[in-house]
Each structure stands twice: as structure tokens, then as C-alpha cells.
N, C-alpha and C positions, 0 to 999 in steps of 0.2 A: 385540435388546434382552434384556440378562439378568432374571432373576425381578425384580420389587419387593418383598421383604424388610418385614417388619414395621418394622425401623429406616428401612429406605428412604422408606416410607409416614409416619413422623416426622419425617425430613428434609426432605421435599418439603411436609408441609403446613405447619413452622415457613417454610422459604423461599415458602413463598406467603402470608404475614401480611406476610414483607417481606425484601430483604436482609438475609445475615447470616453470619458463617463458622461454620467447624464446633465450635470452641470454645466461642461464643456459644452455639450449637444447644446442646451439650452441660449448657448449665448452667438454660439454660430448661427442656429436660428433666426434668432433675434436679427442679429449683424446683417444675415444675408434676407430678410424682409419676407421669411418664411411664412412669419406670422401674422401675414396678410391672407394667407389663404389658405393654413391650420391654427386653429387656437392651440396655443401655446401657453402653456402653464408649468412652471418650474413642478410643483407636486402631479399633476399630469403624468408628464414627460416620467419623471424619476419610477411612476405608478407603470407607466408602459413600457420599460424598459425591461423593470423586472419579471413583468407579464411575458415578455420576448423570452429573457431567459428561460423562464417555465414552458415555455415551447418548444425549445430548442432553435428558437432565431437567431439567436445572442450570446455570446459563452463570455464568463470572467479570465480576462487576463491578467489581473494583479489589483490591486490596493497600493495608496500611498496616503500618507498624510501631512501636511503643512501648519510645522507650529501647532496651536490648539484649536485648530481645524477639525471637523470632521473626517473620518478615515473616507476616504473618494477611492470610488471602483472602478475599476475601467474594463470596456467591455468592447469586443469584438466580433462581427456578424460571421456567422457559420455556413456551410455551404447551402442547407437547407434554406438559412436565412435568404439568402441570396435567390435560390429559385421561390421562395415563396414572396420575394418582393419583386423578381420579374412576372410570376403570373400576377400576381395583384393588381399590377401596373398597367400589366397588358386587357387584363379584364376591364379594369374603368376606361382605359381609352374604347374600348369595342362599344360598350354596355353604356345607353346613355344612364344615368341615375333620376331617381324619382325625389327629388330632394325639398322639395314646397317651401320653397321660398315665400316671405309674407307680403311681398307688394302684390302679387297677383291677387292675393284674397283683399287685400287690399283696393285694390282698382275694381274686384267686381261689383263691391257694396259700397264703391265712392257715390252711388246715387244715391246713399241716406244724408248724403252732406249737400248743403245748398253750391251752386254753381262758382259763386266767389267763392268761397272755402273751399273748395277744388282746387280753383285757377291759385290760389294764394296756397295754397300746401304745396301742389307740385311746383312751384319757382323756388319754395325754399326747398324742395328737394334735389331742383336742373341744379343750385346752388352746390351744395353739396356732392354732388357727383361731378359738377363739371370740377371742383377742387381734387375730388381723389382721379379725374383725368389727367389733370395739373401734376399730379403726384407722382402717377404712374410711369407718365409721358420723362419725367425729369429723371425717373429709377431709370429707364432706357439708354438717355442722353448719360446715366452715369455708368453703368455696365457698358456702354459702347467707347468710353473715352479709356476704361481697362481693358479694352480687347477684348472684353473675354465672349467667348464661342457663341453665339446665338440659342445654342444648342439647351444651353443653361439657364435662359432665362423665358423659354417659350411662353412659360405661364403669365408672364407679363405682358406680351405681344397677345394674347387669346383676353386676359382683361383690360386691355385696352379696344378691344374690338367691342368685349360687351358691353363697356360703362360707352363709348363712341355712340352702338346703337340703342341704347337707353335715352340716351339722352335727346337722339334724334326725336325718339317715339314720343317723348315727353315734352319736346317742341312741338312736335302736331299735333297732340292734345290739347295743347296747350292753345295753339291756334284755333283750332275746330270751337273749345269752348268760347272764347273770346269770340268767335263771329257766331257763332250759337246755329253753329251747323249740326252741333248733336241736342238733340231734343234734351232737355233736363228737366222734364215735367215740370215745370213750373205754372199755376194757376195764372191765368190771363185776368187782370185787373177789371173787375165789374162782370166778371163772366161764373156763373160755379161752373167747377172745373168735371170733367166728364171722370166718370169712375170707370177704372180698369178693371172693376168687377165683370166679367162677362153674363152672369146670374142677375144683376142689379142690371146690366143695360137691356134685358129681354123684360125685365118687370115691367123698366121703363115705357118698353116697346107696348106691349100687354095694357097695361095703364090706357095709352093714347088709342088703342083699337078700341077699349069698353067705352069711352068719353062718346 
């Protein structure tokens, strides 16, 4: 059996609500804001379904077709489907994931940019995250006016805690740099600036003992 796929793990749990093809899948998706935290792609999605079936996660229930439509297949999750998308599920919640996200590589070689150009990328970045706060925070306020179960929407309560403390962390960078409490090598005006060669400063040292 090949990996189950973050989309796989979508697939299998709308086919366990009930029959459905992958069209449909696609747009409940969509609807319910899935595809803020699986890429979601109509040819994807259609690719990973069938992939399920060749597993045995998935079995056809029928075909129909609308007008000169394509014939649409509808497919329904099997029992194996069903334990293989509980341990799936249960394994990533245990198991944290190695996923390398690019702001970290990002932030450790922000010392090749000069000080402004720091301070000025990350505001337009607090910008743009404090927006999909904005976004997140409003999906809540609207799941919560339908009632529906908390239970359902956890992964929006857990993104709202990470972009909340991103955003802190990116406030007191933010600070630190603006009072120039983190060094950013910058060469002191009328001074040559000391070399972090540690080889080059014993030369230097060597030099002043032969003088």
C-alpha cells in the first residue's frame, strides 16, 4: 500500500460521511476551507482517488451521467479504508513531522540583508499574517453561528494559535531590531570594522608583538 497523502486522508474521510465522486469531493473541499491546509487540486484529488481504489481504500459504487457531461463515478470508503485512515490519523497526531518550512531558512541567513530590509520585510510580512488572522479568527465567528461541534473545526483553533504566536515572535524582532538590541554587524562609521576571521585577528595579534 502506497503512503496516505494529506489529500488522501481528505478523500477517505469525505467517502466515509458517504458516497461520493471526486468532483463532489472537490468542491465540499473547497466549501468547507479544506484547502487551506491541503492543496487541493481538481486533477490531484481525481489522481488520488483512484490511487485509493488500487488499494483497496475505495471501491465503486456506480457511475452516472448528466446530459453531455462526463460519465462521474462514485466511490465509497471500505472497511480497510476506514482503519487505514484511523491509524494514519492517529500516527500524525503522536508523530510530530519533519516538514521544513521556508521562514526558518529564511530567518537564519536574514543577516545577509542589511538591518532596514529586515525591519521592512518582516512588517510586510506581521501584514499579511495578521490578515489570514483576520480570516481565520472570522471562519470561527462563522462555524460557531452554525453550531456546529468544535470537534470539526479544531484545525482552525490550532491555526489560529500558530499565526497568534508568529506574529508575537515577529513583533519582538521586530522591536529588538529597531532598538538595535541584536547586533547586525554593521561597520561603525570612520572605524575598519573588525574581522570575524579568527586566523586574520591572531595575524593581527602576531603583527603588533614583531613591531
Amino acid at each position: 500500500m502506497t503512503h496516505i497523502t494529506p489529500l488522501a486522508i481528505a478523500a477517505l474521510a469525505l467517502a466515509s460521511e458517504g458516497p461520493a465522486h471526486p468532483y463532489e469531493m472537490y468542491q465540499t473541499l473547497v466549501r468547507r476551507s479544506v484547502d487551506q491546509i491541503v492543496k487541493v487540486r481538481p486533477g490531484s484529488l481525481y489522481h488520488t482517488v483512484e490511487r485509493l481504489e488500487a488499494d483497496g481504500l475505495l471501491e465503486v459504487v456506480g457511475t452516472e451521467r448528466e446530459g453531455n457531461r462526463p460519465e462521474r463515478t462514485t466511490y465509497r470508503i471500505t472497511e480497510q479504508g476506514r482503519l487505514a485512515l484511523a491509524e494514519r490519523v492517529a500516527d500524525m497526531l503522536a508523530t510530530p513531522a519533519e516538514e521544513f518550512p521556508e521562514f526558518p531558512v529564511a530567518v537564519s541567513e536574514a543577516h545577509n540583508l542589511s538591518r532596514t530590509a529586515v525591519i521592512d520585510l518582516l512588517e510586510s510580512r506581521r501584514v499579511r499574517l495578521r490578515s489570514r488572522l483576520d480570516l481565520l479568527e472570522a471562519g470561527v465567528a462563522d462555524v460557531t453561528t452554525k453550531s456546529l461541534p468544535e470537534r470539526y473545526w479544531l484545525d482552525l483553533t490550532y491555526l489560529i494559535a500558530i499565526a497568534r504566536a508568529e506574529v508575537d515572535w515577529v513583533d519582538a524582532l521586530l522591536d529588538d531590531l529597531r532598538a538595535r538590541r541584536i547586533d547586525w554587524g554593521e561597520k561603525v562609521r570612520g572605524e575598519k570594522a573588525r574581522s570575524e576571521d579568527p586566523h586574520e585577528d591572531l595575524h593581527d595579534e602576531s603583527n603588533k608583538e614583531n613591531r
